[in-house]
N, C-alpha and C positions, 0 to 999 in steps of 0.2 A: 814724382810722377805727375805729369800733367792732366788737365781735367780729359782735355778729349783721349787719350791712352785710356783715365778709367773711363770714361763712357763704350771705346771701342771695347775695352775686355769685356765690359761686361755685359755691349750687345751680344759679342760671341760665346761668351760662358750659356746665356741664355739660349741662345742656339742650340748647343752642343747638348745641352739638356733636356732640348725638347723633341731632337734627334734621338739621343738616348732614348727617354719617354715613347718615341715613335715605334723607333728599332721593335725596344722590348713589350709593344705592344703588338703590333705586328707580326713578331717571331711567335705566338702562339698562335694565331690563324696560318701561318709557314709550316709550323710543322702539326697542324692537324690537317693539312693540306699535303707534305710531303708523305704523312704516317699512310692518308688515304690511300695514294699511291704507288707506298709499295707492295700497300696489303690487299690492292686491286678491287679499290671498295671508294666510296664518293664521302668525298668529306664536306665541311660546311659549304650551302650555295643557297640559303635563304635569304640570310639580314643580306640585301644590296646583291646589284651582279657580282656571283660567282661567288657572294659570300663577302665581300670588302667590307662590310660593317659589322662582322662577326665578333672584331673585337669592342665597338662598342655596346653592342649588345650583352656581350659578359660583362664590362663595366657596368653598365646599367641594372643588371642581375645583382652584381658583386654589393653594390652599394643600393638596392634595394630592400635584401637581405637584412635580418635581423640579427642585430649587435649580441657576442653570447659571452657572458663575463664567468667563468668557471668560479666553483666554492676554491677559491683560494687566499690566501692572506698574503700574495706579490702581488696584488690587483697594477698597481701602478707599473711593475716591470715586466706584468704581459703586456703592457699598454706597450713599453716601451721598444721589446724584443723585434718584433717588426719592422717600427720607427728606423732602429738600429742597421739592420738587416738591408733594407732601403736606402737609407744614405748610404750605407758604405758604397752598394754598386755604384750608386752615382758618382760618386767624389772622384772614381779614377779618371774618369775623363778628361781631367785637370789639365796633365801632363802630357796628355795625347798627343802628336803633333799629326794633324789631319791633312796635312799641306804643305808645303812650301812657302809662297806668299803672294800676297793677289796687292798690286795697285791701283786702288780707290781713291778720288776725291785728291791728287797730289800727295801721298803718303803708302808708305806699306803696311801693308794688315799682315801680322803674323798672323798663321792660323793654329795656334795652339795658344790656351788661356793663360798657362805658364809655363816658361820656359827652366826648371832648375837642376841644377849638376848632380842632382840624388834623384832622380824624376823615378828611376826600376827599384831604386830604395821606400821610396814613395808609395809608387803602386804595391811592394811585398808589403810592406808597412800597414794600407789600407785592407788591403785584403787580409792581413793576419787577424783585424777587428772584426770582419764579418763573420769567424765563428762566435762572438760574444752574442751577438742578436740570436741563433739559433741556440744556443746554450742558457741562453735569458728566457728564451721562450719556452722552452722546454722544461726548465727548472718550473716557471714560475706557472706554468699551466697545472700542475697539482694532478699531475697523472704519470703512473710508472710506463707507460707506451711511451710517453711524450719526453720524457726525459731518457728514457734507452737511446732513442733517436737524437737525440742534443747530444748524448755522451760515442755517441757513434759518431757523428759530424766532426765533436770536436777531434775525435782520436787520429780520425781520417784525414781532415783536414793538416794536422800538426804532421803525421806522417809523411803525406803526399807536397808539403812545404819544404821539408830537407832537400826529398829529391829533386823538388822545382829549383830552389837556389842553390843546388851544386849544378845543376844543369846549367844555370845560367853564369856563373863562376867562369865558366870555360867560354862563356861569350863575351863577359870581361876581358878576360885575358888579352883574348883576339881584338879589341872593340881599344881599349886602354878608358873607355869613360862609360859612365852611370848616366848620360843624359841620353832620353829617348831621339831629341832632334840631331846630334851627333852621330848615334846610331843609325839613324835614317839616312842622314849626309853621307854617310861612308857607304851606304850601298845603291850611290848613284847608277844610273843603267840598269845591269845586269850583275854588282857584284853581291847580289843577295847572301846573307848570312846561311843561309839554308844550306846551299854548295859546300859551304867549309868545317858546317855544323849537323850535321847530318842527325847523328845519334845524340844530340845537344835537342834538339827540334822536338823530337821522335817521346824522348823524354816528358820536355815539355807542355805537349801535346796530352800527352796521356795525364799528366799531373795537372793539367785542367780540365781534365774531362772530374776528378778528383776534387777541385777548387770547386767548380761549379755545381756540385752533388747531382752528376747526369750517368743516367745508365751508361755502365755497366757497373759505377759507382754511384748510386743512389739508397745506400742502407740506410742511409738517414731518416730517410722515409718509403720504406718497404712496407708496401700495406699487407702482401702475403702476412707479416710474422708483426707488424707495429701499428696495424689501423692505417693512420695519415704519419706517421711518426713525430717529426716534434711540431708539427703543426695543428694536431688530431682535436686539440681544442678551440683552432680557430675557426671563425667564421667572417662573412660581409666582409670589409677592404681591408682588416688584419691579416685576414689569409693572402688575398688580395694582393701586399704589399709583398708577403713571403715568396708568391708565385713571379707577383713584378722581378722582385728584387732576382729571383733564379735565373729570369729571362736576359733582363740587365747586363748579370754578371758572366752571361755565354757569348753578350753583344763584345762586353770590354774584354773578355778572354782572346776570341775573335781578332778584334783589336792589335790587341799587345804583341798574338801570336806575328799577324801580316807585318807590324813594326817592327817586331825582334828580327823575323828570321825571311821573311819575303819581300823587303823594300821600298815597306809604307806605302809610301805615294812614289815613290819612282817606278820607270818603266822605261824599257826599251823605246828607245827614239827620243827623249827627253828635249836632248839639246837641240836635236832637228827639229821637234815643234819648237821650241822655243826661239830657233832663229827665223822661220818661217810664220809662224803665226804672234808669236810675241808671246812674254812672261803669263799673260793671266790667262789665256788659252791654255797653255802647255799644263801649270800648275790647276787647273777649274778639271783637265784631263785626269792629275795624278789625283786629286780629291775623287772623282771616281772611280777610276783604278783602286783605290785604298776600299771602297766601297763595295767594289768586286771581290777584292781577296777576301773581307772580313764574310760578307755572305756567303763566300764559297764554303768559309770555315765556320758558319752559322749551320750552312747545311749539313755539310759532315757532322755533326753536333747530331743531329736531327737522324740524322741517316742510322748513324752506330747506336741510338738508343730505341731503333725500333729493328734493328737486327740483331744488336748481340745481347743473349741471356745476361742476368743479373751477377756478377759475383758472392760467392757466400763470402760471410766474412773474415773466416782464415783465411781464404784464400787472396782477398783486398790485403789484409797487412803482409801477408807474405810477398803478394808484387810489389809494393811499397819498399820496404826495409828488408827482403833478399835479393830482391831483382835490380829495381831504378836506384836504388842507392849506390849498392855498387859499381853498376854501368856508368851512372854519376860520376863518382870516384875513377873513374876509368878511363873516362871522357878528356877529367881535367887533366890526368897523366900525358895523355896522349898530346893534348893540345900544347901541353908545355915542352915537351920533347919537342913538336915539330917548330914551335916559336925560337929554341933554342938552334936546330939545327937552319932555320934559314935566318937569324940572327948572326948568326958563324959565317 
């Protein structure tokens, strides 16, 4: 690999992370903005017009805040539980592919940090580790609230994971490969995965609301019946991190969803801008196109966690492991019949 290729990734990895950074900073002034209105009430409009510096204002609170070390003897894997939690949301971004490709300076900029043949192996991979930070933290906070909450995450999480990867099973199928920009390539135009995967989407969808520990599945930290839950002994930027890290991972949810099943960065009229205006026009387009969808799906996020009540917890593992499972299972049938029958 030559020097300027690493220099190029690794302007844009730094990008993409402070994107990130931004997104999931952001997305909590969004949705104390969106909560305001639907509950027909004025949300933040102090720090800056309309409120725009509300989220540094909470940073500034958050790490003002005094450090709180709980009587326990994992002192070092509270420290670290967070830590954990943090990275993982970031690291998906890796594989993202945010674009097509823009020509700069005589050469083409990929716009994705890496491109590899396991990229959704990847991302399930990452995110399997993110219940370890929530289960670290909650073990090692030395309180029975705080670890109910970590052993709820993790049971949750491990549930709503089957049903995500048989849902995704049957987009293999359809797809024949594991690489994100492949999948993206193939629904140039209009032939978005979502048309052919309906109940695949649907699934999905709900098993990141799951992933991401957002109401209607947030038992993790139900403060009716667990305080904070597994969070309940942190304080200043440890909590901080946990809140970041939630935001984050509703951003890459987002994400993955508009890349799996809505078209990434394509859009209707593609090749007509790109014969009329040229490659970096058309593609600088689908980079916000791609920015559209993920918001659209930021807000939906937003929207369901301040209209629909909570689930109790039979009721979370019963949708899990008698509903999405099966429908899963049901999916993949379906999809194989009809591959064989327009195969024939």
């Amino acid at each position: 690999m030559d020097q300027a290729l690493i220099i190029e990734k690794g302007i844009f990895i730094l990008i993409i992370f402070s994107i990130t950074m931004l997104m999931a900073m952001y997305s909590t002034l969004a949705e104390r903005k969106i909560a305001a209105w639907l509950q027909d009430r004025v949300g933040p409009n102090r720090a800056g017009k309309g409120g725009i510096l509300q989220p540094l204002a909470d940073g500034l609170k958050l790490f003002s805040k005094e450090e709180f070390l709980p009587d326990t003897p994992n002192k070092f894997l509270f420290v670290v539980g967070p830590a954990v939690s943090m990275s993982v949301a970031l690291m998906t971004s890796a594989v993202i592919p945010w674009g097509d490709k823009l020509h700069i300076f005589g050469r083409d900029v990929i716009l994705q940090a890496t491109d590899i043949d396991v990229a959704l192996l990847y991302v399930f991979g990452v995110l399997s580790v993110g219940v370890y930070g929530i289960m670290i933290g909650g073990w090692a906070s030395n309180n029975k609230f705080s670890l109910m909450g970590a052993m709820r995450a993790a049971s949750q999480m491990i549930s709503y994971e089957v049903a995500m990867g048989l849902s995704i099973i049957a987009l293999l199928m359809m797809t024949g490969t594991l690489s994100l920009r492949e999948i993206s390539e193939q629904q140039h135009g209009m032939s978005w995965n979502v048309f052919y995967q309906p109940l695949g989407f649907i699934i999905f969808l709900i098993c990141s609301f799951a992933e991401a520990n957002r109401t209607p599945f947030d038992l993790a930290e139900c403060e009716a019946e667990l305080i904070g839950g597994y969070h309940t002994e942190y304080s200043s930027m440890r909590m901080g991190f946990y809140l970041f890290a939630e935001y984050a991972s509703m951003f890459i949810s987002s994400t993955i969803l508009a890349v799996l099943y809505f078209g990434a960065y394509n859009y209707p009229g593609m090749d007509w801008a790109e014969a009329n205006w040229g490659m970096n026009i058309a593609n600088v387009i689908g980079i916000i196109v791609l920015f559209i969808k993920l918001c659209f799906f930021i807000f939906f996020f937003m929207w369901v966690r301040w209209t629909i009540p909570r689930f109790r917890y039979d009721q979370l593992m019963r949708l899990g492991w008698k509903v999405l499972i099966p429908l899963a299972i049901l999916n993949i049938m379906i999809t194989g019949i009809v591959i064989l029958l327009f195969d024939s």
